[in-house]
ROGUMI-768364 format. One line per 8 residues: number of its first residue (from 0); for each residue x, y, z of N, C-alpha, C. Coordinates in Angstrom, 2 decimals. Layout:
<nutors>
NUM	X/Y/Z/X/Y/Z/X/Y/Z; ...
</nutors>
This chain:
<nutors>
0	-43.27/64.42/-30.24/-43.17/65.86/-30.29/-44.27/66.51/-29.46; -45.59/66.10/-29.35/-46.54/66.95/-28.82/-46.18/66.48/-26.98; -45.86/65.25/-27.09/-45.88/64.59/-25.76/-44.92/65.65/-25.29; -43.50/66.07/-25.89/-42.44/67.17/-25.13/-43.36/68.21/-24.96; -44.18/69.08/-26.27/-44.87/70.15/-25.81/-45.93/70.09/-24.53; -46.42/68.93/-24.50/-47.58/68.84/-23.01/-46.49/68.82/-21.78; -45.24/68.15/-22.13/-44.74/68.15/-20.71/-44.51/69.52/-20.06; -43.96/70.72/-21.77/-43.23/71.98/-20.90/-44.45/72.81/-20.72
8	-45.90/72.35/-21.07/-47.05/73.15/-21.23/-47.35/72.80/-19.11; -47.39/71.83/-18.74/-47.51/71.46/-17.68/-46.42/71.61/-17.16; -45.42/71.72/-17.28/-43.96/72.06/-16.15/-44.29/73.87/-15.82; -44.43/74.14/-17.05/-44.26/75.36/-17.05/-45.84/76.15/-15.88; -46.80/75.13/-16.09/-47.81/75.84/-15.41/-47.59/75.40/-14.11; -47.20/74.27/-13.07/-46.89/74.13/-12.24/-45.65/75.14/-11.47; -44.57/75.51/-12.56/-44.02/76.80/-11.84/-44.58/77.78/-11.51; -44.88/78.48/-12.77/-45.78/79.49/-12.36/-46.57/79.36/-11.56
16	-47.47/78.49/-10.59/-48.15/78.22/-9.53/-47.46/78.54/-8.42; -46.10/77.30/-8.50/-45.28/77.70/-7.52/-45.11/78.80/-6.87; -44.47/79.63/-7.83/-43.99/80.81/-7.99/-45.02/81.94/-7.01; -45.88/81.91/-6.96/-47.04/82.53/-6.95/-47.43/82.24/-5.64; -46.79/81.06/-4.81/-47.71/79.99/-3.77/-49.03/79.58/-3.81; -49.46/78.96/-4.97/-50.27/78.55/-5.15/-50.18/76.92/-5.17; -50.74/75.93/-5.06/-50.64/74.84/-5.38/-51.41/74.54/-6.28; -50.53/73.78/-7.34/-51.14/72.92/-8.62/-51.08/71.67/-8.88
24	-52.04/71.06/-9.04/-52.27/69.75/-9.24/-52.82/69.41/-10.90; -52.62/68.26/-11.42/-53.31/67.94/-12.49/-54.70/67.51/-12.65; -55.90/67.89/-13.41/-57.13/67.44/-12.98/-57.47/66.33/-13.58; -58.16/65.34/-13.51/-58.45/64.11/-13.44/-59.53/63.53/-14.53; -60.42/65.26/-14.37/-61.86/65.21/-15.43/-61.48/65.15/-16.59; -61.62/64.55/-17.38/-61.75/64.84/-18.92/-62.56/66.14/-19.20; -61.67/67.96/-19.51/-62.63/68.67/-19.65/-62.47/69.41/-20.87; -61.33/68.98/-21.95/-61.03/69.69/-22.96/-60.65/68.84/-24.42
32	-61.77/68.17/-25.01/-61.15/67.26/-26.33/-60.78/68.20/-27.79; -59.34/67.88/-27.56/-58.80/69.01/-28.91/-58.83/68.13/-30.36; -59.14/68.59/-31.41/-59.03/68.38/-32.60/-58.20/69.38/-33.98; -58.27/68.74/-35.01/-57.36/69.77/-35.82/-57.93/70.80/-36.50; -59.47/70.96/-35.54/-60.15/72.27/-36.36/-60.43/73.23/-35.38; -60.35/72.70/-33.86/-61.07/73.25/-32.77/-61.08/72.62/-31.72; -61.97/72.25/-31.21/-61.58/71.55/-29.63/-63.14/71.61/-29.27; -63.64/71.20/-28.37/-64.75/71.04/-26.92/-64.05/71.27/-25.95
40	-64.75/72.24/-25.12/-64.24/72.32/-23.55/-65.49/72.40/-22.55; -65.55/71.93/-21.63/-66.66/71.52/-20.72/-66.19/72.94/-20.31; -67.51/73.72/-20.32/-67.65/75.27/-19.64/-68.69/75.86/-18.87; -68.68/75.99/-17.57/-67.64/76.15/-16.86/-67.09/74.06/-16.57; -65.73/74.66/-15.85/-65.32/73.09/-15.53/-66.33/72.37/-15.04; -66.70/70.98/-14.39/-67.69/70.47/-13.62/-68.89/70.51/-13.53; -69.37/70.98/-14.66/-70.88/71.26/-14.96/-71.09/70.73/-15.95; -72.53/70.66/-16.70/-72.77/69.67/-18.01/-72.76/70.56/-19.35
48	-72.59/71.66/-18.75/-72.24/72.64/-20.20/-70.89/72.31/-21.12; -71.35/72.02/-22.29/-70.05/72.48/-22.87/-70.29/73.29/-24.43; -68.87/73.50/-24.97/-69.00/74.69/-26.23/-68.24/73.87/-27.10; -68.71/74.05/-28.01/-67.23/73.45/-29.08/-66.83/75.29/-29.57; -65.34/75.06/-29.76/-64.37/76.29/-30.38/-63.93/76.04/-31.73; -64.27/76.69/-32.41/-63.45/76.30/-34.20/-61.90/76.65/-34.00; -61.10/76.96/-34.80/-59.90/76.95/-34.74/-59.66/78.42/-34.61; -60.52/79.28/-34.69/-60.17/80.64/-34.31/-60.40/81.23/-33.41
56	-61.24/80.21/-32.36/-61.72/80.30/-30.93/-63.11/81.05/-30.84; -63.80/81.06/-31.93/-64.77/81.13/-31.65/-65.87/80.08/-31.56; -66.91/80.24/-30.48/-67.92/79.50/-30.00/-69.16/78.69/-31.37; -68.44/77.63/-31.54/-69.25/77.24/-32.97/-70.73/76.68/-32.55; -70.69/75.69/-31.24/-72.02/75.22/-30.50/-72.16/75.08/-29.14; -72.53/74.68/-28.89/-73.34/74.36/-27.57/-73.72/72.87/-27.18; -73.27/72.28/-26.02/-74.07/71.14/-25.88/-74.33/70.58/-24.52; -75.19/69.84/-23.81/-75.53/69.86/-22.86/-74.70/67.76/-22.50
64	-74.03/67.35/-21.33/-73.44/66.11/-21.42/-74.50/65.35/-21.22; -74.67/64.42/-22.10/-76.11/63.30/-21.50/-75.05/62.29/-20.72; -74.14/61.56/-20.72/-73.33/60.35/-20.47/-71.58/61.05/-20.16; -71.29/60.14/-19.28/-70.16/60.18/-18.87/-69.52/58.86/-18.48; -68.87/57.70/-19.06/-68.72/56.55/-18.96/-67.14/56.32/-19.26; -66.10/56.53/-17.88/-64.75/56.93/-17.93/-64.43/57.92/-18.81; -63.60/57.10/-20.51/-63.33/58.54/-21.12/-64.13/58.49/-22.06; -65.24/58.45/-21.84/-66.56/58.04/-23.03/-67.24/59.37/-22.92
72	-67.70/60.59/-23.82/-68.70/61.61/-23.51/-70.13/61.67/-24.12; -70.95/61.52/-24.46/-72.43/61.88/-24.94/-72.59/63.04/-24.66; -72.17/64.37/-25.74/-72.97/65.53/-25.41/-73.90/65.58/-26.36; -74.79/66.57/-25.86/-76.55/66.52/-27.13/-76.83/67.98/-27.65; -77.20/68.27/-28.59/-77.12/69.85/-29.06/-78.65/69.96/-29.42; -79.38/70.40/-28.61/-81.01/70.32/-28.84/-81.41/71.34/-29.30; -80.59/72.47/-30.32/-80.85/72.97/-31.67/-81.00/72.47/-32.70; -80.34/71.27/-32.76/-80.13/70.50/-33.72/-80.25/69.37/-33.72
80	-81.01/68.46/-32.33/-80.98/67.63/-32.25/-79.75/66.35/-32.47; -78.59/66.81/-32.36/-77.30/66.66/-32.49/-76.61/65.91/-31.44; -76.28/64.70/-31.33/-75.31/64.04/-30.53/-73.92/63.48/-30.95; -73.29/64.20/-30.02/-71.68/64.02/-29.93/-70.75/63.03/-29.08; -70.05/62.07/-29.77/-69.56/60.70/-28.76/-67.91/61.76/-28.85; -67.27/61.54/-27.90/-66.02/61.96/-27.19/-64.96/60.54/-26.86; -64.57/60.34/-27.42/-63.47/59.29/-26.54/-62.18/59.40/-26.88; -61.31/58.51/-26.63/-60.05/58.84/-26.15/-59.47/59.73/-27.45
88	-59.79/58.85/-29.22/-59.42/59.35/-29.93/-60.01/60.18/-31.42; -61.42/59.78/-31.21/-62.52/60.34/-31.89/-63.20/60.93/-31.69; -64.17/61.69/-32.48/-65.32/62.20/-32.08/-65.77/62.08/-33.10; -67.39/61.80/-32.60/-68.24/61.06/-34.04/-69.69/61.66/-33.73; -70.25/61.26/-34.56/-71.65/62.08/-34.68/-72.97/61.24/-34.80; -74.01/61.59/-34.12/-75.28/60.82/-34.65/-76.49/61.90/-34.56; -77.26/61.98/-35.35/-78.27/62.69/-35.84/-79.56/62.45/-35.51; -79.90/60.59/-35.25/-80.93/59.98/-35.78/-81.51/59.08/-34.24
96	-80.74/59.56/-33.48/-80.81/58.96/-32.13/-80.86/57.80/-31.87; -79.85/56.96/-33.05/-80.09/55.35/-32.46/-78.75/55.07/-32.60; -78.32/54.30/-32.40/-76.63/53.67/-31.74/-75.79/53.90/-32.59; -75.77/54.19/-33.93/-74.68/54.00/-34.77/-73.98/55.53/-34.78; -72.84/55.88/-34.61/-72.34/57.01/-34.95/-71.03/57.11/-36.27; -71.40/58.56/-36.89/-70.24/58.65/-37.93/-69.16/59.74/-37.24; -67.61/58.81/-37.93/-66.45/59.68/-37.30/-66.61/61.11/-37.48; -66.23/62.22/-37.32/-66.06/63.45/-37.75/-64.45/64.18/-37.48
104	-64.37/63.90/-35.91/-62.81/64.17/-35.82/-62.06/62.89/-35.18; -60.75/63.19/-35.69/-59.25/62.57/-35.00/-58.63/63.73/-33.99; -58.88/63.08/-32.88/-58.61/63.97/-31.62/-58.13/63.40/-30.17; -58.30/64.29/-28.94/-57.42/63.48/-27.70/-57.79/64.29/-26.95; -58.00/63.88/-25.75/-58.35/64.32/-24.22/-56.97/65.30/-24.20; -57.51/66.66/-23.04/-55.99/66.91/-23.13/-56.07/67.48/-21.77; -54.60/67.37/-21.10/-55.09/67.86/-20.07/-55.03/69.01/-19.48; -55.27/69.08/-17.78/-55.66/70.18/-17.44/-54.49/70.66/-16.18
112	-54.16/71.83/-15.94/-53.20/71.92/-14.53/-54.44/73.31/-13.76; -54.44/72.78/-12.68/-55.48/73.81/-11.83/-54.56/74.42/-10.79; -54.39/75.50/-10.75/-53.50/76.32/-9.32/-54.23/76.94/-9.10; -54.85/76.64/-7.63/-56.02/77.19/-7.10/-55.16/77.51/-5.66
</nutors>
């Protein structure tokens, strides 16, 4: 079911590009991990900023990317001394700055259509 919704979410933005003469392509970066409370989105694209969004779209944190290792993320929240692991289907947490992390969300890369 979600796989049909990403396809017409991406058909649909590639028309509208069209439409427009714009060309759209799909982007490649991992820049948006959604979950069932909120999401992370790397902001702006291509930079090491990112925000996490609660489910009402507002800006819950802040975090700066330490690691980028394919679809692996390390962002760090140095209010809180807070590190965030990103991968394909989790996101987990560590506090204490040594290797072990706890789950927090069930989540997924999602992607991106750019018409530039």
């Amino acid at each position: 079911m979600w796989m049909k919704a990403l396809v017409t979410v991406v058909a649909a933005a590639l028309l509208l590009g069209v439409a427009e003469g714009k060309t759209c392509k799909m982007r490649t970066k991992n820049e948006i991990w959604k979950h069932s409370k909120g999401k992370f989105v790397n902001n702006p694209p291509d930079s090491k900023k990112w925000q996490e969004y609660d489910e009402n779209g507002n800006v819950a944190a802040n975090f700066v990317e330490k690691l980028r290792q394919g679809n692996q993320l390390v962002l760090h929240d140095t209010s809180r001394n807070l590190n965030i692991l990103l991968q394909d289907d989790i996101c987990a947490t560590n506090a204490d700055g040594g290797t072990q992390y706890s789950q927090l969300y069930h989540g997924e890369w999602s992607k991106v259509v750019d018409c530039t």
